[in-house]
ROVOPA-751138 format. One record per residue: residue in three letters; y, x negated, z negated of N, C-alpha, C in turn. Coordinates in nm, 3 decimals. Each point is the difference from the previous one (the first is absolute). Layout:
BEGIN
 rest    n_yy    n_xx    n_zz   ca_yy   ca_xx   ca_zz    c_yy    c_xx    c_zz
  Ala       Y       X       Z       Y       X       Z       Y       X       Z
...
***
This chain:
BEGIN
 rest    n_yy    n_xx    n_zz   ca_yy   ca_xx   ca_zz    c_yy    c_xx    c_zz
  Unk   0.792   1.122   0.006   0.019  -0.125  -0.071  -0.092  -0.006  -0.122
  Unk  -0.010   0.110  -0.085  -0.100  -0.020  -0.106  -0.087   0.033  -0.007
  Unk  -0.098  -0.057   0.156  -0.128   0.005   0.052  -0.005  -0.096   0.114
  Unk   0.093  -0.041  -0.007  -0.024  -0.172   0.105  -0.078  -0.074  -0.085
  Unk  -0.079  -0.051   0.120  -0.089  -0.098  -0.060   0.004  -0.157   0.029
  Unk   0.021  -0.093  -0.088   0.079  -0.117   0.009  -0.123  -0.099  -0.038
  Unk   0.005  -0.144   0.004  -0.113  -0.089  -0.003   0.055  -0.112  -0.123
  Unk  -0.072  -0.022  -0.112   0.042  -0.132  -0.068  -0.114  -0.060   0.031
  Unk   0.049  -0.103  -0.098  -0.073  -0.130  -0.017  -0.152  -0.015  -0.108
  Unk  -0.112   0.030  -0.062  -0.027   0.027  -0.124  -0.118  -0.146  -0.008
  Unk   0.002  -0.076  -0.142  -0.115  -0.062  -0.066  -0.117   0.059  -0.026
  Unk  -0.085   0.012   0.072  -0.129   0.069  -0.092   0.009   0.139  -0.034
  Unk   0.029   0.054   0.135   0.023   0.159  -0.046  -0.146   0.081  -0.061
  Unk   0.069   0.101  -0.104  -0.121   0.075  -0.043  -0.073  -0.072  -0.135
  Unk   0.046  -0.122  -0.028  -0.067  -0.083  -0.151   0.100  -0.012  -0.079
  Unk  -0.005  -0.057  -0.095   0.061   0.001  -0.119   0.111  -0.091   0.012
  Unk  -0.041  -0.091   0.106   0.099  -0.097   0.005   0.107   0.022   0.146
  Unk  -0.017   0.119   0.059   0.059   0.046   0.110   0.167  -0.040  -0.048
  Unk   0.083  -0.053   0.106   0.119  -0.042  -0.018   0.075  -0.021   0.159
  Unk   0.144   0.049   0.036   0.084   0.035   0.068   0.064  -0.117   0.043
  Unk  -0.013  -0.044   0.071   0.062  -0.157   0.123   0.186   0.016  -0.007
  Unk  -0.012  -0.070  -0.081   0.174  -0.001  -0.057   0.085  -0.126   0.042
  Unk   0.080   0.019   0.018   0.157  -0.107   0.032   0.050  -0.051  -0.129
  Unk   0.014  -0.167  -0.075   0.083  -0.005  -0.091   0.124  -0.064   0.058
  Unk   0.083   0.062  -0.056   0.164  -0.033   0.082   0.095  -0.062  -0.116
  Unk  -0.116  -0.029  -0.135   0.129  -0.080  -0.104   0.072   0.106  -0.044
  Unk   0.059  -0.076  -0.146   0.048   0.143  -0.066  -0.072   0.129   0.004
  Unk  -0.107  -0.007  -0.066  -0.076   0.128  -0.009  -0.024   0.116   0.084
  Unk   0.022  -0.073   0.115  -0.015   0.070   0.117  -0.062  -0.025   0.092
  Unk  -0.119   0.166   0.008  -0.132  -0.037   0.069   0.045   0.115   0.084
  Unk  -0.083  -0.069   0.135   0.023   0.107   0.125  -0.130   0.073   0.042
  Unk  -0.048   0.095   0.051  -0.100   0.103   0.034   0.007   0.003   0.184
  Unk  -0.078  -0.072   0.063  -0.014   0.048   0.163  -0.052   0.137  -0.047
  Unk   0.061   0.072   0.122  -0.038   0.120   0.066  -0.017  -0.010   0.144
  Unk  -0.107   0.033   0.083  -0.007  -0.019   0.121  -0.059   0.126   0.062
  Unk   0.176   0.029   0.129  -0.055   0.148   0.028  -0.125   0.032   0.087
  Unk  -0.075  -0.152   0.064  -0.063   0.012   0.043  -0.166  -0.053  -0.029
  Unk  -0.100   0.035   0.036  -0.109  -0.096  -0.042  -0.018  -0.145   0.027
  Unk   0.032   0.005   0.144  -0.040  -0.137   0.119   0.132  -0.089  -0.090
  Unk   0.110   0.049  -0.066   0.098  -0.126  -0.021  -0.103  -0.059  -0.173
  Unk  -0.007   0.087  -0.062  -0.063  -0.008  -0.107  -0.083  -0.138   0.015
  Unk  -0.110   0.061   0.095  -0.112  -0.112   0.028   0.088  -0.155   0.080
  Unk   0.070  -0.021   0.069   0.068  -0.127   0.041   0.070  -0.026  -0.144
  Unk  -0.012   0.070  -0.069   0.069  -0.064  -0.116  -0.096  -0.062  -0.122
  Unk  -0.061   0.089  -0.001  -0.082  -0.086  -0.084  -0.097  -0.070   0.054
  Unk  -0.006  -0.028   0.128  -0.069  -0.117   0.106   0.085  -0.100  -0.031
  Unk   0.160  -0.025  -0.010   0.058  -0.061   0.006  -0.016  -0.070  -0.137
  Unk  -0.055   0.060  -0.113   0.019  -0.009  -0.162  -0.157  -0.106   0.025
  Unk  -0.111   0.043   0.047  -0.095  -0.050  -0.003   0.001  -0.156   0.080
  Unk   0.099  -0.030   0.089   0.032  -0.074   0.061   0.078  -0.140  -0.110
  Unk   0.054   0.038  -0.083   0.122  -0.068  -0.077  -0.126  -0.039  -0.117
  Unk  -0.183   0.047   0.016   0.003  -0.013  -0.123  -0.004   0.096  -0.104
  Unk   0.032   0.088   0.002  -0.019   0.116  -0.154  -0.090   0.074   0.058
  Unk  -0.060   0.055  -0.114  -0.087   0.073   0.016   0.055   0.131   0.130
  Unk  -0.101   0.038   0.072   0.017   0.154   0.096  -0.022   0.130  -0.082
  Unk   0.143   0.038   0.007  -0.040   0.135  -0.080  -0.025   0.084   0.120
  Unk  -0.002   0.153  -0.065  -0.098   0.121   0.074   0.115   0.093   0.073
  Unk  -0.013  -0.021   0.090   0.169   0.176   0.055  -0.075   0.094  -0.049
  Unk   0.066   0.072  -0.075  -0.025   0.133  -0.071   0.073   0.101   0.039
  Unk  -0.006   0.133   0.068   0.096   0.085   0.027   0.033   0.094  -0.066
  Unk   0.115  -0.001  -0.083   0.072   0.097  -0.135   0.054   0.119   0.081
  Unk   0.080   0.111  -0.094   0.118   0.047   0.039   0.116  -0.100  -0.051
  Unk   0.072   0.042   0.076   0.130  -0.070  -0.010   0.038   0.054  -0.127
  Unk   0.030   0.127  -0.059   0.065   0.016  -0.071  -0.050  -0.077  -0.187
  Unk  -0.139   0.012   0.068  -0.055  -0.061  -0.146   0.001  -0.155  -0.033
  Unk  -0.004  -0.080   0.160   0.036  -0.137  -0.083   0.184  -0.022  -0.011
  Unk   0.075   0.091   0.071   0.128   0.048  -0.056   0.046  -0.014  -0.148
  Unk  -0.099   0.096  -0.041  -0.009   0.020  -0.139  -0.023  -0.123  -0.117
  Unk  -0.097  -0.051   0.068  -0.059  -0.118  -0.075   0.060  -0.110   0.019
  Unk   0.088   0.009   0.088   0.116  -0.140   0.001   0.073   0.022  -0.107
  Unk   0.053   0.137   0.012   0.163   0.045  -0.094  -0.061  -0.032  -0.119
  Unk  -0.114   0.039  -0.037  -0.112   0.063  -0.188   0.003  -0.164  -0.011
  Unk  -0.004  -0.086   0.091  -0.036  -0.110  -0.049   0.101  -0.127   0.038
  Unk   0.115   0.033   0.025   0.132  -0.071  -0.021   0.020  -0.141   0.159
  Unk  -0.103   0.067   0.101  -0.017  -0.117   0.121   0.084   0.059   0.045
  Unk   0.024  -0.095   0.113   0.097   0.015   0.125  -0.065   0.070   0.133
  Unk   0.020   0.093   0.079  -0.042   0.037   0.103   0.021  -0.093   0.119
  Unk  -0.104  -0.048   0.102   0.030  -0.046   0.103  -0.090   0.056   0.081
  Unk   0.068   0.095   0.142  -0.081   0.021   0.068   0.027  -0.013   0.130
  Unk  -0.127  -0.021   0.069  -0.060  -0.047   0.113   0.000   0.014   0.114
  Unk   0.115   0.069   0.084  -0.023   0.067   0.108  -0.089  -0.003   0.094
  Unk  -0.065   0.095   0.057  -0.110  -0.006   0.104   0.038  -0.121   0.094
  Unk  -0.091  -0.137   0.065   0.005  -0.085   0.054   0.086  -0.089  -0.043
  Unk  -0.007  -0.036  -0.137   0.109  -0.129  -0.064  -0.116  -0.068  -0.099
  Unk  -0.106   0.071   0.015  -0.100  -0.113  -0.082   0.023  -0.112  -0.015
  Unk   0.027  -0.071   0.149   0.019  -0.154   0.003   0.144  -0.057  -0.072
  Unk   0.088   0.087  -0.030   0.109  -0.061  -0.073  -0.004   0.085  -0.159
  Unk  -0.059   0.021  -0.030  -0.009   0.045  -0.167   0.016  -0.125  -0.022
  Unk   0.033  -0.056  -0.184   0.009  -0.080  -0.070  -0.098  -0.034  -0.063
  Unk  -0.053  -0.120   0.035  -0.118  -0.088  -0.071   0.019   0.002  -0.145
  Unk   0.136  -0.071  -0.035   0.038  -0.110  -0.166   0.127   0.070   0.010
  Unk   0.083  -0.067  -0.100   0.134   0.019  -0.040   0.065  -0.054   0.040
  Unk  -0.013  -0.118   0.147   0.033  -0.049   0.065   0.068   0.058   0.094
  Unk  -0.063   0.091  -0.012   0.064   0.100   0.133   0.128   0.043  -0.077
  Unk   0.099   0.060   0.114   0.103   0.053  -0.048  -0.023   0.159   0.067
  Unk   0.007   0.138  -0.089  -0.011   0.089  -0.006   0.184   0.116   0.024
  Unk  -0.068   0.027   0.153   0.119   0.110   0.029   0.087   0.092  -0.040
  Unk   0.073  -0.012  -0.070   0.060   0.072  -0.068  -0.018   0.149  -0.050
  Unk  -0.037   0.083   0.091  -0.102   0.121   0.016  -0.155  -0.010  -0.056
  Unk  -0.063  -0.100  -0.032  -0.120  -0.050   0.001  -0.090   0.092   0.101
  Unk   0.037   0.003   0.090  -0.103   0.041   0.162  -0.003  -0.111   0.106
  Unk  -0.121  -0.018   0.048  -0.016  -0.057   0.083  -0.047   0.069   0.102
***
């Protein structure tokens, strides 16, 4: 587990302005995709480029470190199960599983 390697979302990885493809859910609550796979990663942010926002980059982390960087930084975990790309949450529109796994 704390060498799985997991896929986010990233702005401009590697520059100054590099930044993490986040969920706002209201009430100060921002959500973090994790996607255990690459191929869902990419339908997802195909899907993001589709709606309009910019296409961010699949980046492949360890798990345990963007783990970390959820908790250090007060987000919500949502992750991705292999082949659910197509139902991750776009907006705050969505309603989020109680578990936050998809």
């Amino acid at each position: 587990h704390a060498s799985e390697i997991v896929f986010v979302l990233l702005y401009y990885p590697g520059t100054d302005q590099e930044g993490i493809h986040s969920l706002d859910y209201g009430r100060a609550a921002e959500g973090i995709l994790i996607f255990e796979s690459q191929a869902d990663a990419s339908i997802y942010s195909s899907k993001l480029e589709a709606l309009n926002f910019p296409a961010p980059t699949v980046v492949p982390e360890y798990r345990h470190e963007v783990e970390q960087f959820i908790i250090d930084n007060n987000y919500m975990r949502i992750f991705v199960e292999s082949g659910r790309g197509g139902d991750a949450p776009i907006g705050k529109t969505n309603k989020l599983p109680k578990d936050h796994n998809y």
